[in-house]
N, CA, C and O of each residue as an XYZ file, in Angstrom:
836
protein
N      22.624     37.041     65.545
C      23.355     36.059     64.731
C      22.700     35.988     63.350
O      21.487     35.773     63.358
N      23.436     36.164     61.909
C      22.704     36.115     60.752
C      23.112     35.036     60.504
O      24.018     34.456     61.103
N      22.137     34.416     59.076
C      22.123     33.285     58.858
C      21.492     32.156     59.943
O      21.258     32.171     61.151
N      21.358     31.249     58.945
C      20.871     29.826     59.776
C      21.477     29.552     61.042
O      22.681     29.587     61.293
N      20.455     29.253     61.883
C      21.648     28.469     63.805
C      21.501     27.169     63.249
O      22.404     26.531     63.790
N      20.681     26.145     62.223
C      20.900     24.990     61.888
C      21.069     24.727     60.819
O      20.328     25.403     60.104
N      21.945     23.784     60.045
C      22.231     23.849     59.320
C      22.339     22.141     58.728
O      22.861     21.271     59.425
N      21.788     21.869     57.422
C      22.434     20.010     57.334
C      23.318     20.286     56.483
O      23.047     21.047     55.554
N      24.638     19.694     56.630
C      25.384     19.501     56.224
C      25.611     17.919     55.575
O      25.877     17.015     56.367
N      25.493     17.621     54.099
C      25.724     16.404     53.608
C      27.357     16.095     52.579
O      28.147     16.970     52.223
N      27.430     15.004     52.382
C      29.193     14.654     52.123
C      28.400     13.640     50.761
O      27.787     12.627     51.098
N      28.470     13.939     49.589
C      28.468     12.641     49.047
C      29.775     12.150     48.136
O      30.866     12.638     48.432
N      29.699     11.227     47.073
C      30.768     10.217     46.536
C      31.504     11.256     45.622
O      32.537     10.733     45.204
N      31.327     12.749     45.080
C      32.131     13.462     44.645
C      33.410     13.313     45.274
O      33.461     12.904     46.434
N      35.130     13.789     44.213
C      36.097     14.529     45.035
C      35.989     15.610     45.138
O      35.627     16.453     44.318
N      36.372     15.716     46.424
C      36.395     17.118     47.688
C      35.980     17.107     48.875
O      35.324     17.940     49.501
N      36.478     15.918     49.219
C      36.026     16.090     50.424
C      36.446     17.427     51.957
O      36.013     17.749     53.063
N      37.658     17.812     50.890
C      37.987     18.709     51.921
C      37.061     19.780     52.342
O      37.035     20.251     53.479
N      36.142     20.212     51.153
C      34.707     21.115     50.601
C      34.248     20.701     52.144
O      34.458     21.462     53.088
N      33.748     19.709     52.262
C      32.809     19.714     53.278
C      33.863     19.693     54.588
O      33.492     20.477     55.462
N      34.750     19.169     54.821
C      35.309     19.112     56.032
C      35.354     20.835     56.607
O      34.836     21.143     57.680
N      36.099     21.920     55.649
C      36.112     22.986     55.650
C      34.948     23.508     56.233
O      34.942     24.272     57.198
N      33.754     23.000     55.510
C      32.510     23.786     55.933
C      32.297     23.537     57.174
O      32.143     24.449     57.985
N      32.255     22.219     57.514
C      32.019     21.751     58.773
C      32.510     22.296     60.293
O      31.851     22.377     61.329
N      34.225     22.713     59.970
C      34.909     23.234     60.652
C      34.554     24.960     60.597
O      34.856     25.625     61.588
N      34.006     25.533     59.588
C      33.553     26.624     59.991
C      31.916     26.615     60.391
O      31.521     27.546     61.093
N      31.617     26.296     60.257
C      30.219     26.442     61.167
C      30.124     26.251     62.377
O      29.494     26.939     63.180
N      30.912     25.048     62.634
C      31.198     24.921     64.439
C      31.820     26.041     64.567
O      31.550     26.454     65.695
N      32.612     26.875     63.952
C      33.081     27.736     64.384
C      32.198     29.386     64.851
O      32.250     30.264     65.713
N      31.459     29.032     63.660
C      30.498     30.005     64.091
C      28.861     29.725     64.825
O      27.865     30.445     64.757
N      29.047     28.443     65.499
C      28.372     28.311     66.462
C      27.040     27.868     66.299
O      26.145     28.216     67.069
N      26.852     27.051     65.248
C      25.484     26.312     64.370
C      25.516     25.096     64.639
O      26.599     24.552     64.854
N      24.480     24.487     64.680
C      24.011     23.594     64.894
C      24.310     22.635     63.466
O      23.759     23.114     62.475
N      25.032     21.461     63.229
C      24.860     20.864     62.192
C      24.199     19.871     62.503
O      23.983     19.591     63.682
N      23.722     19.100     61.416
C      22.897     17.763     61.424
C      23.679     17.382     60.021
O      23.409     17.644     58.849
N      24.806     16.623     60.659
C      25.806     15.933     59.468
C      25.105     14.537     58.976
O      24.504     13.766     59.724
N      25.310     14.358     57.513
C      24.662     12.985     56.462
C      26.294     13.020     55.582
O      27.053     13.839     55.064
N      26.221     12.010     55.758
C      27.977     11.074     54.653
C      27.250      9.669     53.982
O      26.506      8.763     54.357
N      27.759      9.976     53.095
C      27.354      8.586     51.908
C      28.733      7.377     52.000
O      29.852      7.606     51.541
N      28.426      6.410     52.525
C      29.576      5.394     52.236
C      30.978      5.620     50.606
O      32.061      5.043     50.508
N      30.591      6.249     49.988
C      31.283      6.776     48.714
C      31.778      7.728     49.114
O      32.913      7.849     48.653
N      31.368      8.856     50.063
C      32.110     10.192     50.705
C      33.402      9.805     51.440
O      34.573     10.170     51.341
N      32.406      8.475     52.613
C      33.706      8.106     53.061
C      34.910      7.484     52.445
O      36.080      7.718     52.747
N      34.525      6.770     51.659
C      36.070      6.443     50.714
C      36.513      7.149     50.610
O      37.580      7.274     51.211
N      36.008      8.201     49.724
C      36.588      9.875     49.328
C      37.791     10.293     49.860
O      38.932     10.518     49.457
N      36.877     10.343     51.387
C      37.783     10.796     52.346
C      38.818     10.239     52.777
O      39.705     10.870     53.352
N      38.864      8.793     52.532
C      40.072      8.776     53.147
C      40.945      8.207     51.892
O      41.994      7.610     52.134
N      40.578      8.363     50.780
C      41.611      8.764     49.640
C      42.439     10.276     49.815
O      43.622     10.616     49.782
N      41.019     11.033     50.035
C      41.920     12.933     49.999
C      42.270     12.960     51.061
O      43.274     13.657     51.209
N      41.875     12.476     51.983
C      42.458     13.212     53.462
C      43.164     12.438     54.366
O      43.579     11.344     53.982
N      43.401     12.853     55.641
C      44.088     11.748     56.552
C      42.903     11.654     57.348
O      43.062     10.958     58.352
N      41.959     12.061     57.226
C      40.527     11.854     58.113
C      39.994     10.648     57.802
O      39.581     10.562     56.645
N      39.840      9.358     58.728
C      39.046      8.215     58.809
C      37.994      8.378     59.506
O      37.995      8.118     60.709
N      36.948      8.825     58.884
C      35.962      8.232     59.623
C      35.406      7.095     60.838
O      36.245      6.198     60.919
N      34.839      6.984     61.308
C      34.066      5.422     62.365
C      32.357      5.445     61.188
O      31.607      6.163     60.526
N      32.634      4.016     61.670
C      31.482      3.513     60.294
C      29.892      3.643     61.331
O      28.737      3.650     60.907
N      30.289      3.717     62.517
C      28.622      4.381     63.168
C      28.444      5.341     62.830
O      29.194      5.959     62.074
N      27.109      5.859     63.421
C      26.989      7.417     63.357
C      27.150      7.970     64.880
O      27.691      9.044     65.142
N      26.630      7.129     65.792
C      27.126      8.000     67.219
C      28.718      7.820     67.275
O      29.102      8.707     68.038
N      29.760      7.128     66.849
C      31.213      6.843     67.214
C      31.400      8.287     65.893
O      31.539      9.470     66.202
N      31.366      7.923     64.932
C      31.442      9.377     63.981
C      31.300     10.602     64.677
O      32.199     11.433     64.551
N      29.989     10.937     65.633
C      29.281     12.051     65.904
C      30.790     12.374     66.912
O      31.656     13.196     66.612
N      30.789     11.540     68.065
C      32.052     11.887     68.889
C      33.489     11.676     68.109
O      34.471     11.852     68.831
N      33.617     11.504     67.442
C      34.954     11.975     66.254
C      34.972     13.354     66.244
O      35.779     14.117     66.775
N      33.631     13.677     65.335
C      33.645     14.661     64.298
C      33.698     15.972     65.616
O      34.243     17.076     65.655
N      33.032     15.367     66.385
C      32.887     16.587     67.901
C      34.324     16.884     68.291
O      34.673     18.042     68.519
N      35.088     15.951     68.364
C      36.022     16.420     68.780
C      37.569     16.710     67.761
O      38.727     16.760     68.175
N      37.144     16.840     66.573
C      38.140     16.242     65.849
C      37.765     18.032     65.392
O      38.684     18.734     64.970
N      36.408     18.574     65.538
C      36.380     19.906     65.168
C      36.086     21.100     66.483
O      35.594     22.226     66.410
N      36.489     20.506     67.401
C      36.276     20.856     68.619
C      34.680     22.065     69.007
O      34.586     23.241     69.360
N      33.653     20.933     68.687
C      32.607     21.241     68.508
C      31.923     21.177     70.516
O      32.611     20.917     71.504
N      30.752     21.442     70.482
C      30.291     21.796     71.635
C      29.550     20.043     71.864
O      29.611     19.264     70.913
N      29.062     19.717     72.852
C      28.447     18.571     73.083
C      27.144     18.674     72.221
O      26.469     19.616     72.636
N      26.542     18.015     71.137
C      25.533     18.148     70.876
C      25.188     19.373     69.526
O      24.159     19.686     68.928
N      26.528     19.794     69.455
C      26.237     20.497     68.210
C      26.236     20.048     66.952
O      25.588     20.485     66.001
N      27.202     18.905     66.992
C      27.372     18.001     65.156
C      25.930     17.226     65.792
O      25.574     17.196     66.970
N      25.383     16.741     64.832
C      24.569     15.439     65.322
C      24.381     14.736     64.012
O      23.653     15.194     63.131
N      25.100     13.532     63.889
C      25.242     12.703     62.449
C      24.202     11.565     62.748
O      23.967     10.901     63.757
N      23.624     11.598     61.375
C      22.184     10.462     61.205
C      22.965      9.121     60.364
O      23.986      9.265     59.692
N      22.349      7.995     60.536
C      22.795      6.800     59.412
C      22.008      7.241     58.248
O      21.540      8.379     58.210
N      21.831      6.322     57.221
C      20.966      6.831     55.567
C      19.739      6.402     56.028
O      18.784      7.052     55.603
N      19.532      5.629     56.665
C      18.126      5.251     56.363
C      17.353      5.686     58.109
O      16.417      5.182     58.731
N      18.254      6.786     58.399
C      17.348      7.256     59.994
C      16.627      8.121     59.882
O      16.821      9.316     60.102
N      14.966      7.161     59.232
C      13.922      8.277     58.763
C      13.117      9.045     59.850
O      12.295      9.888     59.492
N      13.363      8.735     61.384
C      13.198      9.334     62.270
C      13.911     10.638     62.779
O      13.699     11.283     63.805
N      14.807     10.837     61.780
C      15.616     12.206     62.510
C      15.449     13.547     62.186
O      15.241     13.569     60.972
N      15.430     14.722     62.650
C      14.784     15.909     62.164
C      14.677     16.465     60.527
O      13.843     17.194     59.991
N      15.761     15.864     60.053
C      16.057     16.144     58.564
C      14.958     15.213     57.930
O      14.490     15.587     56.854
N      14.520     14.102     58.453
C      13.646     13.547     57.338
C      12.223     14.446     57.209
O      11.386     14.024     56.411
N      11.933     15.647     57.957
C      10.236     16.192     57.935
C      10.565     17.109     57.850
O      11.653     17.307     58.391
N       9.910     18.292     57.148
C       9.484     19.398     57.346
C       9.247     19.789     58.520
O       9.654     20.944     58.651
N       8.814     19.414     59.383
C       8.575     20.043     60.652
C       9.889     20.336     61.717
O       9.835     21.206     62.587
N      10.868     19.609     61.531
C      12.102     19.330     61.948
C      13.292     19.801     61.300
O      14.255     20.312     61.872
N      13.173     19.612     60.162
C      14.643     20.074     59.404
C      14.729     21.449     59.672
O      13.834     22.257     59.920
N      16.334     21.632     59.555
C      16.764     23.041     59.609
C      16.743     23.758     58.239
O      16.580     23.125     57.196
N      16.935     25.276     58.277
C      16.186     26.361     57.013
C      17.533     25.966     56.151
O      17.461     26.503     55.046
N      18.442     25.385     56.269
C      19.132     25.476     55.277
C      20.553     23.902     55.340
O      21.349     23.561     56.214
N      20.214     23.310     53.823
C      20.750     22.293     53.792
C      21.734     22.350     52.203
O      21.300     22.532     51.066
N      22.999     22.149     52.601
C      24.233     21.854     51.600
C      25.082     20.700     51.323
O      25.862     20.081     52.046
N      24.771     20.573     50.204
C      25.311     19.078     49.455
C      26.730     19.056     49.314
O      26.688     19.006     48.084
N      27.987     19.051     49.568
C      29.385     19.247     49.481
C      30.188     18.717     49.882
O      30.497     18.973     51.045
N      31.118     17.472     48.968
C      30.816     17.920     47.362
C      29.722     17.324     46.914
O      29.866     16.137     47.207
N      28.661     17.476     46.343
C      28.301     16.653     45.460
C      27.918     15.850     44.221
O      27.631     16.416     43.166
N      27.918     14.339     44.381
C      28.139     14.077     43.445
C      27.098     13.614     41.763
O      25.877     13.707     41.895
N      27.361     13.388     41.055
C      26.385     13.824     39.939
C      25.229     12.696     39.890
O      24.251     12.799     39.150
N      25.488     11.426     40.906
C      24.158     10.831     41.319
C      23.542     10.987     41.752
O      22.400     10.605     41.496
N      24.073     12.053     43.268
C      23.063     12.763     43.863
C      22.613     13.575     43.417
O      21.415     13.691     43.679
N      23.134     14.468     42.635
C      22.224     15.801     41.981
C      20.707     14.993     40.926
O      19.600     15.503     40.755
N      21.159     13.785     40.451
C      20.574     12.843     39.781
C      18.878     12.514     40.613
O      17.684     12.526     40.314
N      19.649     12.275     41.643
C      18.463     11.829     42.587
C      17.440     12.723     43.445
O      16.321     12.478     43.894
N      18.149     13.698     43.487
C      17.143     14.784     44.029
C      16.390     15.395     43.162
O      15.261     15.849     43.342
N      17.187     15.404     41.979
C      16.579     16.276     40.681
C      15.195     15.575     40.271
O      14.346     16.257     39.697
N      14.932     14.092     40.585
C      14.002     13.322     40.572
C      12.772     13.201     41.196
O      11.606     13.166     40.805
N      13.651     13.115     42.875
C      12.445     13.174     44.179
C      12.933     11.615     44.690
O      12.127     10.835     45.197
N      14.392     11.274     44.477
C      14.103      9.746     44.627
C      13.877      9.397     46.171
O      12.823      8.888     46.553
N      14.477      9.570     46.661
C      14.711      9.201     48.607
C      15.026      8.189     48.773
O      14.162      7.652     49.465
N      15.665      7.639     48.589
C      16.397      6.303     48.495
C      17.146      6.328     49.582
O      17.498      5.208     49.951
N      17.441      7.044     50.100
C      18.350      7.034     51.342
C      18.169      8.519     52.058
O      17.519      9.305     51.369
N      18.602      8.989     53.231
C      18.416      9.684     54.046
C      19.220     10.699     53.474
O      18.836     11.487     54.339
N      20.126     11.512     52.676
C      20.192     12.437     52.160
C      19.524     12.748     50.983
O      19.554     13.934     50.653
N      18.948     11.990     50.293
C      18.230     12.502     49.140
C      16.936     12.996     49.443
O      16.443     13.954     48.848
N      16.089     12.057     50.807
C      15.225     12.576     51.094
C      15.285     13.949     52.343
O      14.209     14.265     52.851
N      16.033     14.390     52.596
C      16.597     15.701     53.370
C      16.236     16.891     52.447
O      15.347     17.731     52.583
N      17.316     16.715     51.312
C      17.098     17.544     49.965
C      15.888     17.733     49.598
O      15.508     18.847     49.238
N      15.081     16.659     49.631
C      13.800     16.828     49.088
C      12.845     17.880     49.554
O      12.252     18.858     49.099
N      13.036     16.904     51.217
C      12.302     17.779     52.434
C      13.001     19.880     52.101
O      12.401     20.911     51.796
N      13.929     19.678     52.284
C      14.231     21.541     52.108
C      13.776     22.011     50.422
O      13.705     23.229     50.259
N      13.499     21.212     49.297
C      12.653     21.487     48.209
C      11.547     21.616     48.405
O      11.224     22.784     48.189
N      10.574     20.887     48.782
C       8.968     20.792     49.099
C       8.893     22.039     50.132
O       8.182     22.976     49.770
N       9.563     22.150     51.402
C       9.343     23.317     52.047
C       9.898     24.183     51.438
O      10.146     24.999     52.325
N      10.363     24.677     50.303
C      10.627     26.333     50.223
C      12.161     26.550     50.749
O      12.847     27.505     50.387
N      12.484     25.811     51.404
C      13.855     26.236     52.088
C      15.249     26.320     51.338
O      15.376     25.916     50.182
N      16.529     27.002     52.244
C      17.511     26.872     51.263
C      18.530     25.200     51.005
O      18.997     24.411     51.827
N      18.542     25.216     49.627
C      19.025     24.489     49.408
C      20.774     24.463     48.118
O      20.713     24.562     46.892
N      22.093     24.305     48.953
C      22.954     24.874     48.177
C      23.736     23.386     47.646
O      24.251     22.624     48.465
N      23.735     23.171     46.478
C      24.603     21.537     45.785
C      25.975     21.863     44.953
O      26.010     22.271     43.792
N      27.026     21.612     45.746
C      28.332     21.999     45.435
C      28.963     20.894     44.326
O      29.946     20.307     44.778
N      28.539     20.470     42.828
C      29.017     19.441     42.296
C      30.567     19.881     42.265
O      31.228     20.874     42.571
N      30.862     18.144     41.540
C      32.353     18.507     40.925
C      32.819     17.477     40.138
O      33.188     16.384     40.567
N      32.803     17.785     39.117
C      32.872     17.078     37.753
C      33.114     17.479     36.785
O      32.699     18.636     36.730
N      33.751     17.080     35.587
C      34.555     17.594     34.253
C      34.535     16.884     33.489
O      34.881     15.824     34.012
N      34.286     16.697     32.212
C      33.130     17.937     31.824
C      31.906     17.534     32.641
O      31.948     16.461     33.242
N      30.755     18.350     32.717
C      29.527     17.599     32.713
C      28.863     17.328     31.480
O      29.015     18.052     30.496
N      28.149     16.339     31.488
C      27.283     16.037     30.710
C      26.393     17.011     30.731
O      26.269     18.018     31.429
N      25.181     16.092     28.967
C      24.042     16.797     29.064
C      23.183     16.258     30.178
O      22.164     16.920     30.377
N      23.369     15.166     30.979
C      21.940     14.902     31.820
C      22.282     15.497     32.681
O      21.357     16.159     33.153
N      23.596     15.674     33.388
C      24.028     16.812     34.554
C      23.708     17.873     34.435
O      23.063     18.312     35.388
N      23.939     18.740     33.373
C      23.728     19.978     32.660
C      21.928     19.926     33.043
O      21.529     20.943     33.610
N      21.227     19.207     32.864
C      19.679     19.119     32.569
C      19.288     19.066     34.298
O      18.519     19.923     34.733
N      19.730     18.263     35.012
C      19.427     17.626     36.370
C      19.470     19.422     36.815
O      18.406     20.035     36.912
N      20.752     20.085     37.044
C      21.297     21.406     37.144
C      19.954     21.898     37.238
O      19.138     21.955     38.157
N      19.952     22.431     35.354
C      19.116     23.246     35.540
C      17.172     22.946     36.262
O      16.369     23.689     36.827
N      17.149     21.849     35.936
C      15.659     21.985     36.824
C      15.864     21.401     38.106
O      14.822     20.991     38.617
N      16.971     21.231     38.822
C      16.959     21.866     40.338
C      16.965     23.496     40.574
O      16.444     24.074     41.528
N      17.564     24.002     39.655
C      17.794     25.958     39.579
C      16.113     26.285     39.277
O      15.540     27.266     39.749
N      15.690     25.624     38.711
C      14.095     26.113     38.529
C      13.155     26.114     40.023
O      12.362     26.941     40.472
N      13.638     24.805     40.540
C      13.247     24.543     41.480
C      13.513     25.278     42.950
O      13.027     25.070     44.062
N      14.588     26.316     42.420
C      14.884     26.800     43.733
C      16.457     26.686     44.469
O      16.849     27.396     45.395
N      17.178     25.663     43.831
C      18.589     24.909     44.366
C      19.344     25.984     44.054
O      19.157     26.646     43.033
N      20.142     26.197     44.814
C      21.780     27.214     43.868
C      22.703     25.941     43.811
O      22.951     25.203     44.765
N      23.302     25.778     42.147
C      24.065     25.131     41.875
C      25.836     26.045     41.934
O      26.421     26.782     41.140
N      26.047     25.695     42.801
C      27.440     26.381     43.153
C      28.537     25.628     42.946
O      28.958     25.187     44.016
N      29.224     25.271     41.937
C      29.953     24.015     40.973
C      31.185     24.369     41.831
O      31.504     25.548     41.983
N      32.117     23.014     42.584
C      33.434     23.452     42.543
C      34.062     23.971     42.124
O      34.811     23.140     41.611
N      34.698     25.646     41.711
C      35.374     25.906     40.675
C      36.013     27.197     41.016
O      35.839     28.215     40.347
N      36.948     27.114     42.348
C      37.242     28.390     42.813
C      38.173     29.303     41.647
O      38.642     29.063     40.534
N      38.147     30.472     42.577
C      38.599     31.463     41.229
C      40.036     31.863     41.729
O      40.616     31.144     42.543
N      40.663     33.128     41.187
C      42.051     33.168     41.401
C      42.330     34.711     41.603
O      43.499     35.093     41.568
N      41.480     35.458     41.777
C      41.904     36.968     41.811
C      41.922     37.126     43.173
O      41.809     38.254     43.652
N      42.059     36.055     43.935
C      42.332     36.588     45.409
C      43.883     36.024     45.358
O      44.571     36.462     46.280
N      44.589     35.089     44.403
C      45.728     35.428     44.331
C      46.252     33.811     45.331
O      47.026     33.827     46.288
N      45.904     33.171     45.036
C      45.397     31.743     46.176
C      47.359     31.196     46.345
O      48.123     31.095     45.385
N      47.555     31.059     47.127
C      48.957     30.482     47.225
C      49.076     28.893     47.317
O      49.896     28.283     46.629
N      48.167     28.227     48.252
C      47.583     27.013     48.817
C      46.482     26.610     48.354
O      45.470     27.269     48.116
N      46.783     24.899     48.149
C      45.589     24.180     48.545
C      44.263     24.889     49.481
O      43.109     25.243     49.236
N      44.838     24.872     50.244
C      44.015     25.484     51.412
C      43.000     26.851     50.974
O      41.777     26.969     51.048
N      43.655     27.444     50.677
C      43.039     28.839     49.996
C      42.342     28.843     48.842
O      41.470     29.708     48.759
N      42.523     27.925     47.694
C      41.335     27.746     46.966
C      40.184     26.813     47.642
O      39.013     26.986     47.304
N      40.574     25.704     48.715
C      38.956     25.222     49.091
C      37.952     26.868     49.863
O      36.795     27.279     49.767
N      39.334     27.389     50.650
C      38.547     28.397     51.533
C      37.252     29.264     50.047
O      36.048     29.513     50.122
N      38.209     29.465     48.939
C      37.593     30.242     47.990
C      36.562     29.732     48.207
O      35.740     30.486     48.728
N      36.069     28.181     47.919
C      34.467     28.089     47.649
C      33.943     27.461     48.593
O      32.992     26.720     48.343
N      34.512     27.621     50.151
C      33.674     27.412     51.118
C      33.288     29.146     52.057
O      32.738     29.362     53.137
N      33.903     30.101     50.987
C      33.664     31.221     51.870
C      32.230     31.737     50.951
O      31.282     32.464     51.249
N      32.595     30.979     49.714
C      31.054     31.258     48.335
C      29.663     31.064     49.236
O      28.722     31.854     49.310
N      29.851     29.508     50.036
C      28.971     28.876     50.407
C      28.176     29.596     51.805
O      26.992     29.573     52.143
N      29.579     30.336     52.535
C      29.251     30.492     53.706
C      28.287     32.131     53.450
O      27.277     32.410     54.097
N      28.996     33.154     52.222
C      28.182     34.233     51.884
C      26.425     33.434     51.414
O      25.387     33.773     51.984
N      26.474     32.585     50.516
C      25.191     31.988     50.126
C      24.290     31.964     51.471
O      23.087     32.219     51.412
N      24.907     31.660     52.627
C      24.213     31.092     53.514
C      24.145     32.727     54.869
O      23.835     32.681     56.059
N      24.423     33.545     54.311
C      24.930     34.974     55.450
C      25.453     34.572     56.914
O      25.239     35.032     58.036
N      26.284     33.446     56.387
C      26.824     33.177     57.744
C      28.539     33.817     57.801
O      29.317     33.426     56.931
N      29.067     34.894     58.977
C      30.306     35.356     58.449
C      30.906     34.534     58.547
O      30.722     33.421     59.039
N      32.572     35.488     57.580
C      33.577     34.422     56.967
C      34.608     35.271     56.813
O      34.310     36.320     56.242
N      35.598     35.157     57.106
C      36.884     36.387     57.192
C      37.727     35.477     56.065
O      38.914     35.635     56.352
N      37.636     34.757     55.122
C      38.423     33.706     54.530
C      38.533     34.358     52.909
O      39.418     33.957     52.152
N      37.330     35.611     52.398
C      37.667     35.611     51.029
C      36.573     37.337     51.416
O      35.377     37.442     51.685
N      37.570     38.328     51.285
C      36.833     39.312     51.152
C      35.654     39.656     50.028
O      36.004     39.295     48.905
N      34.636     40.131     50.063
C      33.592     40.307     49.021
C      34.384     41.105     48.024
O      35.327     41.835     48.333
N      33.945     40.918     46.837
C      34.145     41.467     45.963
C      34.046     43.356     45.738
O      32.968     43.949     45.771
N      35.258     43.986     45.538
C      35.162     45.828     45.837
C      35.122     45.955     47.300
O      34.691     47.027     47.725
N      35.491     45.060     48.157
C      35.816     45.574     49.882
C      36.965     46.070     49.903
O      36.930     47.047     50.651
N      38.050     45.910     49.449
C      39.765     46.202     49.580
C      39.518     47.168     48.362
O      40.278     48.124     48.520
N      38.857     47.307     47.338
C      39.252     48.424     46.520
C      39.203     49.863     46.683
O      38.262     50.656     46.726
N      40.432     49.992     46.761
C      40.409     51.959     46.756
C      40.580     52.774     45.852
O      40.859     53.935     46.153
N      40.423     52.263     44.086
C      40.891     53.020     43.206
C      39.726     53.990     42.614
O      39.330     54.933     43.298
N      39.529     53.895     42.141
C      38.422     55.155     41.256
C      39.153     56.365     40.245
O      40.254     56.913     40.185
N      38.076     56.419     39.626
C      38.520     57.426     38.413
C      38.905     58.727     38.512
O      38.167     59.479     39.147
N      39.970     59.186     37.990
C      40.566     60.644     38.298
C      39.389     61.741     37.827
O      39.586     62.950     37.953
């Protein structure tokens, strides 16, 4: 199996929530372990963009999200913000690879800092201090200069800033097909497969006479 078997998956107050639902639904699909984090602002999000309501626990959520992505017993496992007991809050525990999606330009704000103010910022942190991967899907127009700044010294630090901003040479018909665009970005970032957006020169057969 390439790529991460665990994976944190976080939701913050950006739009897009579909970004993360997508992801979510493909990783169960390919058989990873998530350790899901949602920001009370995600959840609004969500149920502005989507027909997905959340449950305001995290174990009533966890059996939602289990079955709502027809996940295995024990494969989603969703934390509250401040459950500094759960594998994501330590280094010793967290999984090799954690994605912010969508997120939003407070959170990029807050990690870019070290704040930990709540249980996804300090997750982020934890996969910064260890070395690990860390992928932050903003989405915002324009950005600013402090966004622009936050950006780049998370990129110093190691973060791939992978901006909402799917592309169009796959020819996208649907909604659907531009989120796939930049949840198939996320899923190559992470070498986890993805049959949703061929790599770039896979279908090409032309060449020079």
């Amino acid at each position: 199996m390439s790529g991460p078997q665990r994976v944190t998956l976080a939701m913050t107050g950006a739009s897009g929530a579909q970004y993360g639902l997508r992801l979510l639904d493909c990783l169960v699909r390919e058989e990873r372990e998530v350790h899901f984090l949602i920001s009370k602002a995600a959840q609004l999000v969500m149920s502005t963009e989507t027909d997905v309501v959340l449950p305001a626990k995290p174990q009533a959520m966890q059996a939602f999200l289990t079955e709502y992505t027809g996940a295995a017993d024990g494969q989603i496992r969703v934390y509250g913000k401040e459950d500094w007991m759960s594998p994501v809050a330590s280094g010793s525990g967290a999984p090799a690879a954690m994605v912010v999606v969508p997120c939003s330009t407070g959170t990029l704000s807050a990690i870019a800092t070290g704040a930990c103010n709540n249980l996804i910022e300090r997750a982020a942190d934890v996969t910064l201090k260890e070395r690990r991967q860390l992928i932050l899907v903003p989405r915002e127009a324009p950005f600013s200069t402090i966004h622009l700044e936050n950006m780049l010294k998370l990129s110093h630090m190691g973060a791939v800033i992978l901006p909402a901003a799917p592309g169009f040479y796959h020819q996208p018909q649907t909604i659907d097909d531009l989120v796939d665009f930049v949840v198939a970005r996320i899923l190559n970032l992470l070498d986890i497969p993805q049959d949703m957006l061929p790599r770039w020169g896979e279908h090409h057969h032309g060449g020079e006479e």
